[in-house]
C-alpha positions in Angstrom: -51.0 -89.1 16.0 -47.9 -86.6 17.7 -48.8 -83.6 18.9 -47.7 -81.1 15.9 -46.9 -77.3 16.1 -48.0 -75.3 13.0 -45.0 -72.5 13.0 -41.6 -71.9 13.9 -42.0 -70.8 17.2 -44.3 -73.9 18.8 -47.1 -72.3 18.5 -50.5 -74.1 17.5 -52.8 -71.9 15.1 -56.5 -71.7 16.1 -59.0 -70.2 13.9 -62.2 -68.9 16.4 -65.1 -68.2 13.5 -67.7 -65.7 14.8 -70.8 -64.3 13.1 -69.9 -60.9 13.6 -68.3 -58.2 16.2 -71.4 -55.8 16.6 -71.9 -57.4 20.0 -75.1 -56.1 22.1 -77.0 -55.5 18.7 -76.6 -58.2 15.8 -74.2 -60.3 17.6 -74.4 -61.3 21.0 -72.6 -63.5 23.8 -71.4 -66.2 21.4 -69.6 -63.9 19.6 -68.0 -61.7 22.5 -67.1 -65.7 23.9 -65.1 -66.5 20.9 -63.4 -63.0 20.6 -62.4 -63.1 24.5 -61.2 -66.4 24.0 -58.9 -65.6 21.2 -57.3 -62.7 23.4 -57.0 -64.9 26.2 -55.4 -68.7 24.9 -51.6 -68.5 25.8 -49.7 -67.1 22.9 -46.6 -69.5 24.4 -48.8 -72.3 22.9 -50.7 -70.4 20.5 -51.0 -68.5 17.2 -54.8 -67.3 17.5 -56.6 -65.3 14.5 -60.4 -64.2 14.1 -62.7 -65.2 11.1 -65.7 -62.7 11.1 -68.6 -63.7 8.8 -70.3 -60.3 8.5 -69.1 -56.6 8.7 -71.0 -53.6 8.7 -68.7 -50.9 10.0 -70.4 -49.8 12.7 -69.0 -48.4 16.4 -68.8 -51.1 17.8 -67.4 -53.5 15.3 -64.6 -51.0 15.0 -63.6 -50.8 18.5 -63.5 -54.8 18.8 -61.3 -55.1 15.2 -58.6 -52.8 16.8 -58.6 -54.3 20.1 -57.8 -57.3 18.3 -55.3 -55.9 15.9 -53.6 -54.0 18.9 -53.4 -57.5 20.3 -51.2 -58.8 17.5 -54.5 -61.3 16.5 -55.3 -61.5 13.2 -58.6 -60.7 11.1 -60.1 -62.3 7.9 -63.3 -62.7 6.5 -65.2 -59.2 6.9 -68.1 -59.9 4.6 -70.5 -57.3 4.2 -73.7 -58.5 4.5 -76.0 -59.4 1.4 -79.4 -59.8 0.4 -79.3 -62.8 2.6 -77.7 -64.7 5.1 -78.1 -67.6 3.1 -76.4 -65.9 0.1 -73.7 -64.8 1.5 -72.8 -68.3 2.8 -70.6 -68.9 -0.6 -68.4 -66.4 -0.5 -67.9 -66.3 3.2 -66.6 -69.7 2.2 -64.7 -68.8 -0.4 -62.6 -66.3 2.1 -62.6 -68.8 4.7 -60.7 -71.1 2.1 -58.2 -68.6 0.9 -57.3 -67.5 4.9 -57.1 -71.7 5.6 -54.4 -71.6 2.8 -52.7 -68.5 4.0 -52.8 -69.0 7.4 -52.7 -72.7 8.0 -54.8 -73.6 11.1 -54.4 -77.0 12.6 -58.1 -76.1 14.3 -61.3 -74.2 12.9 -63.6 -73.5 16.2 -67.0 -72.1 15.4 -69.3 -70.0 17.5 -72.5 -69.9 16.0 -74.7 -72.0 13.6 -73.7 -70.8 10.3 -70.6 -70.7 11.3 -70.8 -74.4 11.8 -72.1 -75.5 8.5 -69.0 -73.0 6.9 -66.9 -74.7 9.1 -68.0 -78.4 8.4 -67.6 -77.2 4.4 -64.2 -76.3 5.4 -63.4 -80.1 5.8 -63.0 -79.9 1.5 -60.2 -78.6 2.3 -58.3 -81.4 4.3 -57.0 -83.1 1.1 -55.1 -79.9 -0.4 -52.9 -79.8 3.6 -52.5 -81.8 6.7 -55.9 -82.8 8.8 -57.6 -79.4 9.7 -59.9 -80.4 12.7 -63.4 -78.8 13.3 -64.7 -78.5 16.3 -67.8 -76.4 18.0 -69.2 -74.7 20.8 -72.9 -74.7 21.5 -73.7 -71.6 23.3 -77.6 -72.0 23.8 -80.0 -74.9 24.4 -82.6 -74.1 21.1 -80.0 -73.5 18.7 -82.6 -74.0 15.6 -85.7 -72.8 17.2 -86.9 -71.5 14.6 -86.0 -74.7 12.2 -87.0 -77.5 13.6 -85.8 -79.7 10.7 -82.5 -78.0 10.8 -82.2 -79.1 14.3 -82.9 -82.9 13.3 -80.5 -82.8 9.8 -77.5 -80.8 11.8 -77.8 -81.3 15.1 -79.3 -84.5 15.7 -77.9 -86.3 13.1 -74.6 -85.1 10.9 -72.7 -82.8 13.7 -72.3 -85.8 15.7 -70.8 -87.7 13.5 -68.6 -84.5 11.5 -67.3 -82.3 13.8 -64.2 -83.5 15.4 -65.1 -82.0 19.1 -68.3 -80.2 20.1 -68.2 -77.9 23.5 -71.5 -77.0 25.8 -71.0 -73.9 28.0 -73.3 -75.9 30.6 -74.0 -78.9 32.5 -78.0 -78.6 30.6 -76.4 -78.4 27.4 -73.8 -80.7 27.6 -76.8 -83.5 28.8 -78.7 -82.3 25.8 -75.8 -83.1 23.1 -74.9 -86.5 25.0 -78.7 -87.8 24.5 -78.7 -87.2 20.8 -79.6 -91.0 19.3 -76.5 -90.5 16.9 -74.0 -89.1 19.6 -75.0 -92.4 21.8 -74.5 -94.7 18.8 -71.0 -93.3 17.9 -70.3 -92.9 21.8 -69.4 -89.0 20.9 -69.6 -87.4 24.1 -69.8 -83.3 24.4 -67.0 -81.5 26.4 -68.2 -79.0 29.2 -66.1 -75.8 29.3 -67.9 -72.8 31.4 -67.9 -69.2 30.2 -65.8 -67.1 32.1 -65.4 -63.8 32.7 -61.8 -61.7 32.8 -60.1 -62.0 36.8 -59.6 -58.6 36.7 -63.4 -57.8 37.4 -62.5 -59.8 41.0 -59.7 -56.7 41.3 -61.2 -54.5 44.3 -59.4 -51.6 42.1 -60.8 -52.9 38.5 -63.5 -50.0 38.0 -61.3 -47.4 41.1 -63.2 -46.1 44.3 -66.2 -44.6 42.9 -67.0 -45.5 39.5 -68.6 -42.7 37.7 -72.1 -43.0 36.0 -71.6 -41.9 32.5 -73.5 -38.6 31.9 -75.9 -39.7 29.6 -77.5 -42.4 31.7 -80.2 -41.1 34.0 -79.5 -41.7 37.7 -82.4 -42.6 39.5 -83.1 -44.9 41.5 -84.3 -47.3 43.1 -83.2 -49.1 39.3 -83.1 -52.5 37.8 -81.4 -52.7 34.3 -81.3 -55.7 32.0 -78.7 -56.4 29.2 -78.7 -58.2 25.9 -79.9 -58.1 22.3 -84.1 -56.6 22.5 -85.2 -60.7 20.5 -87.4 -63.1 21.6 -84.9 -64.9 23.5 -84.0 -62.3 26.0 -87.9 -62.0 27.0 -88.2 -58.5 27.7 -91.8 -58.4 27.0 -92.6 -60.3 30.2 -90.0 -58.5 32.1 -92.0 -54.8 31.0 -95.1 -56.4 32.7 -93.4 -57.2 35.7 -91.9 -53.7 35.7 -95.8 -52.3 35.7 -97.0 -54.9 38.1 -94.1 -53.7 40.9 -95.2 -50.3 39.7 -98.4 -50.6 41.1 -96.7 -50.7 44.7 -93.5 -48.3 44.6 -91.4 -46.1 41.9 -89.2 -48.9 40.1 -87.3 -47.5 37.0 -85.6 -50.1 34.1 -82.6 -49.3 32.5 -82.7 -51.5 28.9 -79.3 -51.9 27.3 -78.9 -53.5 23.7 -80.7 -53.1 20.6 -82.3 -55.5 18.2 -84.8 -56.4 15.9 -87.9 -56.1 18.9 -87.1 -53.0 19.7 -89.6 -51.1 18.1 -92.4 -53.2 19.6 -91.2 -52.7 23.3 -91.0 -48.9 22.7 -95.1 -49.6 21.8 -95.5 -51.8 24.9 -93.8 -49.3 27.3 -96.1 -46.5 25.5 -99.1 -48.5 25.7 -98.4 -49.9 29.7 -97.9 -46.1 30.9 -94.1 -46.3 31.7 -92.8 -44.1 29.4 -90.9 -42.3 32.4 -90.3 -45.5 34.0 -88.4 -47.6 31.2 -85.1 -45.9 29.4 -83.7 -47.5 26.0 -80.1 -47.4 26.1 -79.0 -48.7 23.0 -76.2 -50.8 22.7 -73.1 -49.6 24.8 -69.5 -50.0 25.6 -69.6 -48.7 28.7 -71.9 -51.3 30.5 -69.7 -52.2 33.0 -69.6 -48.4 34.4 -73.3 -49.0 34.5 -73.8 -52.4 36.2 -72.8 -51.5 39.6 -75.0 -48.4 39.7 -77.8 -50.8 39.4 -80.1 -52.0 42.4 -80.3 -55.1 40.5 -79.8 -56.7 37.5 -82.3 -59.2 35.4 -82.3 -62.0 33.0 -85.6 -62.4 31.8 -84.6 -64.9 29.2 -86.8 -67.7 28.3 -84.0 -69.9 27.5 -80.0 -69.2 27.9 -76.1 -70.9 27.8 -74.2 -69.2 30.2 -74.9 -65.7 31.0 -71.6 -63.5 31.0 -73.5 -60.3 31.8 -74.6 -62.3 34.6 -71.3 -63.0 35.7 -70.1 -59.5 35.3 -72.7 -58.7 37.6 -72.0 -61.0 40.1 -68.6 -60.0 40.1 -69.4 -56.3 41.0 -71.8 -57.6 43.4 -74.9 -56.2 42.3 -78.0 -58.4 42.9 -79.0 -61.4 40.8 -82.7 -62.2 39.1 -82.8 -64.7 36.6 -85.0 -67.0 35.3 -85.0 -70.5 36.1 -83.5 -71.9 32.6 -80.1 -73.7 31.4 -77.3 -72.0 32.5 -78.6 -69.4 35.1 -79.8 -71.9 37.5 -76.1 -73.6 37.0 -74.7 -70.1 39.0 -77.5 -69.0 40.7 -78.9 -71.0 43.6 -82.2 -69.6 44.7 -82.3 -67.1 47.6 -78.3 -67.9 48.0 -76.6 -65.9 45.2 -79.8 -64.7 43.3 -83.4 -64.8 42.8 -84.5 -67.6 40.4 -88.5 -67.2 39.1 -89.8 -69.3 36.3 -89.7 -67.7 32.7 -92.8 -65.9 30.9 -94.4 -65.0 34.3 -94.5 -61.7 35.0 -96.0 -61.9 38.6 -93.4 -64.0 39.8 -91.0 -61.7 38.1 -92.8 -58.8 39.7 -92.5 -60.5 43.5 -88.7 -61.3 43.0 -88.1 -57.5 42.3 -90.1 -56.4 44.8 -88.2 -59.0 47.3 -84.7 -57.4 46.4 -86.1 -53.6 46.8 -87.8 -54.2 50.2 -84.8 -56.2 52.0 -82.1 -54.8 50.8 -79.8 -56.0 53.5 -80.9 -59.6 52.5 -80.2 -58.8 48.5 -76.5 -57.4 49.9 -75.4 -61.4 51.0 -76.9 -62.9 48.5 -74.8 -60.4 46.4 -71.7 -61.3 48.0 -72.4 -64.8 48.1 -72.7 -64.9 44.4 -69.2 -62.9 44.5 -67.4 -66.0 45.2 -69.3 -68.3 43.1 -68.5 -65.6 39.9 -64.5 -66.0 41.1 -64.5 -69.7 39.6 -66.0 -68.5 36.3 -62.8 -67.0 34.8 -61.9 -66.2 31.1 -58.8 -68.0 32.3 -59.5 -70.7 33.5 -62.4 -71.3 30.1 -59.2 -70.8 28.1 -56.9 -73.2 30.1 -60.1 -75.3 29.5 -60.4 -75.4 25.8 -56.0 -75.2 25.6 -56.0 -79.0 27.3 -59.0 -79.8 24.3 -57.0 -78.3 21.5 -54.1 -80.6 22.9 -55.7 -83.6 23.1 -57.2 -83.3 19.5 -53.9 -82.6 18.5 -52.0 -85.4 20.2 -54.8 -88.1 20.0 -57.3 -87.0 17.6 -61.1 -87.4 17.8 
C-alpha cells in the first residue's frame, strides 16, 4: 500500500481520542500525553485534531480547549457527561462518526480504555471511505484492574488481533503486550515510544532566575510534594504514613497537588494521623511547574505507573526523585543514581528514603543532576518523531 496524504497540502490527518481535558482531576497523564502530542507532530507532515469524550466546563478544560484552538488544532466530540460512562458510550460514537466523515482521518489514536472500544467501533466505518487505521497507546500496566474479565475479552484476546498498531510508553509494558497468548499467535508485536516532556524545560531560562512561589502556596520548608489524581493508583495513603513516621524525627511538611474521588478520605487520614499542619491540599493547579522546584523533593507513591511525566518535569528542574519501584519509574530512575527507588505500599521504607534526601542533602543535589541528563533524552520531540515514523509506516506498509 503507497503512502497516501489526506489533503491538499501533504499533510496526514491524525485523530488523538482522549477521555477528557480536566487533567490533574478526572483526567490524568494519558490525556495530557495525547493533547501534547497533537501540539507537537510536525504540521509539515500533519493535520492533527482532538476527539474529547467528556466535557464539563470546568477551569481547566477551558484553558486546554483554547490552547488548542490558538494552535490551529481542531476540537470535536465534547460530550457532557451522563448518568453513566457506559451510557454515554453511544453518542460519543455517534459524534465520533459524524467528525470521521467531516474530517477524514487516515488514523484514529486512542488514549484511554473507552476510548479504545469507541475507537475499535469506529472500524464500521471503513466501508463508507478509504481504510481508517486504529491504533493505541497503553499508558499503565493494570489497565482493567478493576475488570478482570474486561482485561481477558479486550486486552488479552480481541485488541491483539483489531487494532492496527498498539504503543507501550515502557519497556514493562511493552513486555506485558508481547506475552499476550493471542499477540504471540498472530506475531503482533507492541511498539515502545517513551513519554516525553517539552525541551524547553532543559532551557536554563525556561521558568527565569528566580521562579516565584505563587502566593497562595505556603512556603515552608523543609517540603516534599507529590502530584497526580488523589485514586487508588497514586497511593497517597501509604505515602501520609510515611509522612507521620518521618514526623516522628524532624518537621517534614507535604504539599498534595490534584484532586479526585479519595480525597475526602485523606483529608480523614491526615485529621486522624495529627498532621493537619503538616499536610496542605492543593487542588488541582496550572501552575505546578512554578511549584516543583520549590520542593525539597518530589514523590511517586504509586503502586503501579506508565511513564511518569511529572516525574520528568521534576527531573528536569532538578529537584530530587522518590519513586516507587514499579513499571515505568524504575525505567528512569536508577536507585541512589538519579533517585530513590523503595518498594510500593511500605510506608517505612518510604519514611527512610525521605528521611535519606533531608539529612544529605549534598548527596540528593547529584543525584538530582544526574537524573537531569537522563530527563534530557525524554523529550515531547523526540516521543512525536517517534509515533511520526509509526504513522508512516502504517501508512506506507500497513499492519
Amino acid at each position: 500500500m503507497k503512502l497516501r496524504n489526506s489533503n491538499k497540502s501533504g499533510q496526514t490527518r491524525v485523530v488523538q481520542l482522549v477521555a477528557g481535558l480536566d487533567i490533574g482531576s478526572r483526567d490524568g497523564g494519558a490525556e495530557y500525553f495525547g493533547v501534547q502530542l497533537a501540539r507537537f507532530l510536525s504540521r509539515q507532515e500533519f493535520e492533527p485534531a482532538v476527539f474529547i469524550m467528556w466535557y464539563n466546563g470546568s477551569d481547566t478544560e477551558k484553558k486546554w480547549l483554547n490552547t488548542l484552538l490558538d494552535e490551529g488544532i481542531q476540537v470535536a466530540g465534547l460530550n457532557k457527561p451522563g448518568r453513566s460512562a457506559l451510557y454515554d458510550l453511544l453518542p460519543i460514537y455517534k459524534k465520533l462518526r459524524a467528525f470521521v466523515g467531516e474530517f477524514k482521518p487516515e488514523i484514529i489514536h486512542s488514549h484511554s480504555q473507552r476510548g479504545d472500544l469507541i475507537a475499535l467501533a469506529s472500524k464500521s466505518l471503513r466501508p463508507c471511505r478509504p481504510y481508517v487505521y486504529v491504533i493505541r497507546t497503553v499508558h499503565v500496566d493494570q489497565p482493567w484492574l478493576n475488570r478482570l474479565w474486561a482485561d481477558f475479552v479486550f486486552n488479552q484476546l480481541l485488541f491483539p488481533l483489531m487494532f492496527d498498531a498498539e504503543v507501550a510508553v515502557s519497556g514493562v509494558i511493552q513486555n506485558k503486550l508481547n506475552k499476550r497468548l493471542v499477540a504471540r499467535v498472530f506475531g503482533k508485536e507492541a511498539e515502545l515510544c517513551y513519554n516525553g516532556i517539552d525541551v524547553a524545560f532543559f532551557d536554563e531560562g525556561f521558568l527565569g532566575c528566580n521562579p516565584c512561589l505563587p502566593l497562595d502556596v505556603p512556603d515552608v520548608h523543609p517540603c516534599i510534594g507529590v502530584v497526580g489524581r488523589l485514586v487508588k493508583q497514586k497511593g497517597i495513603s501509604y505515602l501520609l504514613n510515611a509522612v507521620y513516621r518521618v514526623n516522628q524525627h524532624r518537621d517534614v511538611y507535604l504539599l498534595i497537588i490534584g484532586s479526585g474521588p479519595l480525597e475526602s478520605d485523606l483529608r480523614n487520614q491526615v485529621q486522624e494521623l495529627g498532621l493537619t499542619d503538616k499536610v496542605y491540599f492543593l487542588g488541582k493547579r496550572l501552575d505546578v511547574i512554578q511549584i516543583l522546584p520549590h520542593l525539597d523533593a518530589i514523590v511517586s507513591s504509586s503502586l503501579w505507573e506508565g511513564l511518569s511525566t511529572v516525574l520528568l518535569e521534576a527531573m528536569a528542574l532538578r529537584v530530587p526523585v522518590i519513586a516507587t519501584d514499579v513499571s515505568g519509574s524504575r525505567e528512569i530512575i536508577h536507585h541512589k543514581e538519579t533517585g530513590l527507588l523503595v518498594p510500593p505500599k511500605d510506608p517505612d521504607s518510604l519514611a527512610e528514603a525521605i528521611l535519606e534526601i533531608l539529612d544529605s542533602p549534598d548527596e540528593a543535589r547529584r543525584m538530582a543532576d544526574r537524573a537531569y541528563e537522563v530527563a534530557c533524552n525524554y523529550t515531547i520531540q523526540n516521543t512525536a518523531v517517534c509515533y511520526a515514523k509509526l504513522y508512516h509506516q502504517l501508512l506506507k506498509h500497513g499492519p
